[in-house]
N, C-alpha and C positions, 0 to 999 in steps of 0.2 A: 384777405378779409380780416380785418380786424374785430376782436372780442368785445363787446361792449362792457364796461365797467360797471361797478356797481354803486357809484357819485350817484347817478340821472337817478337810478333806482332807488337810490336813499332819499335823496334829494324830495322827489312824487311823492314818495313816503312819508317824509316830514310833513311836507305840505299840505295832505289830506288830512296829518294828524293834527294839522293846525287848525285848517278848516272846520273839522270836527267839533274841535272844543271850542273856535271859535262861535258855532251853530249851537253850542248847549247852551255855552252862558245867554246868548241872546234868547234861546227860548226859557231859561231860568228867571232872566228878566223881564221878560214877557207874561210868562204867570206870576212873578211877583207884583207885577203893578195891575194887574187886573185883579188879584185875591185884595191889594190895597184898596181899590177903586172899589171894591164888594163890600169892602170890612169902612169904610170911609158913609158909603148907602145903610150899611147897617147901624153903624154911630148913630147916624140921620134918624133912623126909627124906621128905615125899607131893608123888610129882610131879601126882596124879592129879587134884588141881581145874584146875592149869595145861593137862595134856593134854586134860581134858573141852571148853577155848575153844580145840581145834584143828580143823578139818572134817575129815572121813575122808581129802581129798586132798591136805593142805595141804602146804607144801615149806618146809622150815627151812634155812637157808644159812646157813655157817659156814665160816670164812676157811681154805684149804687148809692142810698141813702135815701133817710126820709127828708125830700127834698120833692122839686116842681121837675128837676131836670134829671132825672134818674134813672138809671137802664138803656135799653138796645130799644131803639128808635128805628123803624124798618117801614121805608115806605116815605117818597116826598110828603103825604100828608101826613104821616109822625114828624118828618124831620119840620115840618112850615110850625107845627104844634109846640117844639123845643126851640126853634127861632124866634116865635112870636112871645113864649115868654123870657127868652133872653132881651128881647126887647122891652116886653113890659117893666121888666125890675131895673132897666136904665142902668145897664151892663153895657158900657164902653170900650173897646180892646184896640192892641195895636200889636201889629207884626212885627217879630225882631227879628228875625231873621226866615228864609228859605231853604231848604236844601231840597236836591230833587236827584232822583236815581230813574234808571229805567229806561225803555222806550217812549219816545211822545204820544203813545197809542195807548202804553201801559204803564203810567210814570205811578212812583212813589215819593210821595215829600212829606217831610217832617216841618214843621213850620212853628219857630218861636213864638209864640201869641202870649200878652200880659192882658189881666180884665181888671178891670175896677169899676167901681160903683161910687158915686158920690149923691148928696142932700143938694135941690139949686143951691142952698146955701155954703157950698162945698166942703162939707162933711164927708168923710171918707167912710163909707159904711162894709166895703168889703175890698180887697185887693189880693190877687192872685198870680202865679206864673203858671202857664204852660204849656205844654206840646202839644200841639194835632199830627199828627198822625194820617194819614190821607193813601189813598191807593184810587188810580181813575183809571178810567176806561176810555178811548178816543175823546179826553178833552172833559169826560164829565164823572165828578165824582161817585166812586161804588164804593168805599170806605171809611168813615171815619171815626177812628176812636181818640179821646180825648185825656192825658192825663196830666196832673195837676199837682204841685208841689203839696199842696198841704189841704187836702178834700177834707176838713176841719172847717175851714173858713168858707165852706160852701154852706155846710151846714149852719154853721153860725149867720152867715147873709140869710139865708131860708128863714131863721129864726126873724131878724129884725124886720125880713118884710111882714111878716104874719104880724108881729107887734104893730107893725105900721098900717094894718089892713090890708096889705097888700096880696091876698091870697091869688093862690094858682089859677090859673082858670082848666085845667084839669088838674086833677089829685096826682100827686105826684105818682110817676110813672105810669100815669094813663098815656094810652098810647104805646105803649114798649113795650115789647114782647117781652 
């Protein structure tokens, strides 16, 4: 009887390990083009496929300040209340990147996101970088906090809507615990 080597065994080895990574990028790519597909309906002025990847308990955190979007947002109707005036002040973003860790049940991603704000006239009235931040639970967001190269320029946008009329439709940080 001959001793089996350890080729076959490294070999399965490899191969699982490949399979593996092969399985994450597809599912890495698979959330990235559905958060696009969200954040594409959002541009549009429908926050409603973005709010559907929230859990009913999930908490949205967003940098304090006397601002419309301010504080811990706990609860899909906090979170629809901070989407619906991300949409009102015609705050447009795009994804730059994905990263995801974790199990597909318990994943965490960090996700590139840039916003800007333009006049139809296109006037640049606010422009920002930043990370989300994200923690979900089987598929549906329970985490997310927000943060932002330079939470100056929020304030400052806050400011030009008020000048423009454009007020909150709750006071800032209504809604947030």
């Amino acid at each position: 009887m001959t001793r089996p080597t350890a080729a076959p065994l490294a070999a399965a080895a490899g191969a699982g390990a490949a399979a593996a990574l092969a399985g994450r990028a597809l599912l890495v790519r698979a959330v990235t083009a559905k958060l696009r597909r969200d954040l594409r309906a959002l541009n549009a002025g429908d926050y409603g496929p973005l709010l559907d990847g929230y859990a009913d308990h999930a908490v949205l955190t967003f940098n304090d300040g006397p601002h419309r979007w301010a504080g811990v947002h706990s609860g899909k109707p906090a979170i629809e209340r901070f989407l619906a005036e991300f949409v009102a002040a015609g705050i447009q973003g795009e994804i730059l990147d994905v990263w995801m860790a974790g199990a597909p049940w318990a994943a965490r991603l960090a996700i590139r996101f840039d916003d800007r704000a333009t006049t139809p006239e296109g006037e640049r009235l606010y422009a920002n970088r930043t990370v989300l931040v994200v923690r979900t639970r089987w598929g549906r967001i329970v985490q997310h906090d927000d943060f932002y190269e330079d939470t100056g320029r929020i304030l400052e946008f806050e400011q030009v809507l008020v000048e423009r009329g454009r007020t909150p439709a709750t006071p800032a940080g209504a809604g947030a615990r």
